[in-house]
C-alpha positions in Angstrom: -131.4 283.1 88.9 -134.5 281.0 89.7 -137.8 280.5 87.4 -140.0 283.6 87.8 -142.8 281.5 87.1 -145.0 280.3 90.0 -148.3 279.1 88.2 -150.1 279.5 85.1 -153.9 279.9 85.1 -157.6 280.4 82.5 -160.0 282.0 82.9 -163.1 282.3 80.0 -165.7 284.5 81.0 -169.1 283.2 79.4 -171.2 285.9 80.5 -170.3 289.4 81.8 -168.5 289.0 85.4 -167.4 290.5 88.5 -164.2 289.2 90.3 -163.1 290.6 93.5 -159.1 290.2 92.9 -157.3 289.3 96.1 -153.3 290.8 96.8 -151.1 287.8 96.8 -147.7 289.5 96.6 -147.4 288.3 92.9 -147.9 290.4 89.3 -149.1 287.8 86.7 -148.6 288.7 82.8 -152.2 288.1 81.4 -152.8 287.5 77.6 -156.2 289.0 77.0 -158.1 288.0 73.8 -162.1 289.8 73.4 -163.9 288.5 70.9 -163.9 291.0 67.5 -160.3 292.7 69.0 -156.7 292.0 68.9 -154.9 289.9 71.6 -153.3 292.3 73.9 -151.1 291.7 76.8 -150.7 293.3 80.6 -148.5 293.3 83.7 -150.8 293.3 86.8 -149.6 295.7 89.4 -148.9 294.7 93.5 -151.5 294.9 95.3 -151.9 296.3 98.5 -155.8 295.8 98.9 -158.5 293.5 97.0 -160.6 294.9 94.2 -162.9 294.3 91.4 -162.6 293.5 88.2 -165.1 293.2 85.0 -164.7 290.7 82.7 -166.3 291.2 79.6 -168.5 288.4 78.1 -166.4 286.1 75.7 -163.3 287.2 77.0 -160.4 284.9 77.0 -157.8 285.4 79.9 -154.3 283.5 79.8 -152.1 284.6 83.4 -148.6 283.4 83.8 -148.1 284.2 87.9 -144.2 285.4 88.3 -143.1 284.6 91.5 -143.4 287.5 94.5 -140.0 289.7 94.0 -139.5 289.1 90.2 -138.8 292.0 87.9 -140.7 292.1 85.2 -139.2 293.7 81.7 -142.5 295.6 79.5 -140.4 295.7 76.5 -140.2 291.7 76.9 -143.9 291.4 77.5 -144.6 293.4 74.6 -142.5 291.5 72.5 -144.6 288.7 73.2 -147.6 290.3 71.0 -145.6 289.6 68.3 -145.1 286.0 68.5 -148.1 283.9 66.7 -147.7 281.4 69.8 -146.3 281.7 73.2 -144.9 278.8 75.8 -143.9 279.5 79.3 -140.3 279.7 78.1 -141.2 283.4 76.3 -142.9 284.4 79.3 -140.5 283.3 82.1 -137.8 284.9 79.5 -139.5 288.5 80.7 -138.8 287.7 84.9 -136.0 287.7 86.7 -136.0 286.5 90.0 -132.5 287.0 92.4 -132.1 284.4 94.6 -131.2 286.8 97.5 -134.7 288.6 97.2 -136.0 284.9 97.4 -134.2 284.2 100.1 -135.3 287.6 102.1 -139.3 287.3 101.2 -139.2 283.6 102.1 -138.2 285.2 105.9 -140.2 287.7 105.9 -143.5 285.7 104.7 -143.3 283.5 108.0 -141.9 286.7 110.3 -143.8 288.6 112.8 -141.3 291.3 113.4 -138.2 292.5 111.4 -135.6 291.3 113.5 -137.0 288.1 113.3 -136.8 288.1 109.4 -133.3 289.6 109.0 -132.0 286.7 111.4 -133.6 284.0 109.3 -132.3 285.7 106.1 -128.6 286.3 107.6 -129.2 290.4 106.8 -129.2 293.8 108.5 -132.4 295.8 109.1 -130.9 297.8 106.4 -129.7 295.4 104.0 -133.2 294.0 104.3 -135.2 297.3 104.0 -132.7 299.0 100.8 -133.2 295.1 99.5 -136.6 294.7 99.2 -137.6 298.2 98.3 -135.3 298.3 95.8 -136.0 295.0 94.0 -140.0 295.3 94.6 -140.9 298.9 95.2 -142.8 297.9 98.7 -141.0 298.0 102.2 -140.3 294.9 104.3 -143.5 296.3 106.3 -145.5 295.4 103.3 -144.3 292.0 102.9 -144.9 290.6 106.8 -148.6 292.3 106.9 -149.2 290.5 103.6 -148.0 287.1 105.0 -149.8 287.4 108.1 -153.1 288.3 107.1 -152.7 285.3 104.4 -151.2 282.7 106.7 -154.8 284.1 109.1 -157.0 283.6 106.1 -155.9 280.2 105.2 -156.4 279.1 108.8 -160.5 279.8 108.2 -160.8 276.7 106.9 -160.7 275.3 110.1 -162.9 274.8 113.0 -160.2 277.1 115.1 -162.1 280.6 116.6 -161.5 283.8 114.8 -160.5 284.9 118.4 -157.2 281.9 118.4 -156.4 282.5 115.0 -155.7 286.5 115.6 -153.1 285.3 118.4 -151.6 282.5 117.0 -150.7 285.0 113.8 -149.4 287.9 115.3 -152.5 290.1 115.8 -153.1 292.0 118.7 -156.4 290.6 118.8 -159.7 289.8 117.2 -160.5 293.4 116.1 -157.1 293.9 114.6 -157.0 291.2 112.2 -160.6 291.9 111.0 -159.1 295.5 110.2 -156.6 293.8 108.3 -159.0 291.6 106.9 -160.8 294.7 105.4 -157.8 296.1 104.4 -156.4 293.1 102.1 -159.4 291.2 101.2 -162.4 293.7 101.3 -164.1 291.3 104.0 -164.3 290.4 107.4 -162.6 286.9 108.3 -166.3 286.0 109.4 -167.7 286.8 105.7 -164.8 285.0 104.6 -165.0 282.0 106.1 -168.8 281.7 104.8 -167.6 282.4 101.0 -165.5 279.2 100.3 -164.9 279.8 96.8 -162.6 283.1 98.1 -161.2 281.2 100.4 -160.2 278.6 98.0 -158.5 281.4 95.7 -156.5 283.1 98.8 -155.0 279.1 99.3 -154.0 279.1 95.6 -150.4 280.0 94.6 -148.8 283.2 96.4 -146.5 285.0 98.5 -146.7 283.0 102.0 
């Protein structure tokens, strides 16, 4: 089994905030601690489209990012509100991550189509559709739209046109990946390529 843990991340709110929450194929456990309440702790659910989130003023957030395919325990997580401190050891203790699921999101994250991602992987279509669905809840379909329109928002940080970068990531063409766009990040890739700080968070740690 590998480390379920792909990053760790803070965030202190010092006044009341908005963030729009990108999918990136990855649940994160968060430690939350509001000022006046007890620490509590979550397990973010998969995304499959951006959305908002309030932040209350004063609030302390503390994310541990599991790695995309990991299976996360609750009874673990909960354990962990009973510990009086906590090192990435107690939280990676509540992931598992199989190597073969690994293996099979790793092909499918650079994959257009499915036959292309069962040959990198060395699987069947159905090995790869009963594998992924079964350790992650989300078909294989999930997983290569995901990576595309990722891979395409990344590439907005160069001078390439929106028109180049639909073709050279597997959309049929300009107006497609801008649906996509809408879909997964609540923009269009023109909107998003004016807002660097999302950009900047979509090229942080992730499936892809």
């Amino acid at each position: 089994m590998s480390d379920p843990i792909l990053a760790r991340w803070t965030y202190r709110a010092e006044t009341r905030s908005t963030a729009l929450v990108f999918p990136d194929g990855c649940q994160d456990v968060i430690r939350i601690e509001r000022p006046g309440q007890t620490v509590s702790w979550i397990v973010t659910t998969l995304d499959d489209r951006a959305r908002q989130v309030v932040v209350p003023e004063g609030t302390l957030l503390e994310g541990w990012r599991m790695m995309p395919g990991s299976r996360i325990c609750g009874e673990s997580v909960h354990r962990l509100s009973t510990l009086t401190a906590v090192d990435d050891s107690d939280v990676s203790s509540c992931g598992e991550l199989s190597e073969d699921v690994n293996d099979v999101l790793a092909a499918l994250s650079d994959s257009v189509t499915l036959d292309r991602a069962c040959r990198v992987a060395g699987v069947s279509r159905r090995t790869m559709q009963r594998t992924i669905r079964a350790m992650t809840g989300r078909p294989p379909s999930f997983w290569m739209q995901l990576g595309r329109a990722r891979r395409a928002a990344r590439a907005l940080s160069t001078d390439a046109p929106l028109s180049g970068i639909a073709v050279e990531h597997g959309f049929s063409d300009q107006a497609h990946m801008t649906r996509e766009f809408r879909r997964w990040f609540a923009l269009t890739p023109g909107r998003l390529r004016a807002t660097p700080v999302h950009l900047e968070v979509i090229r942080g740690p992730g499936f892809g």
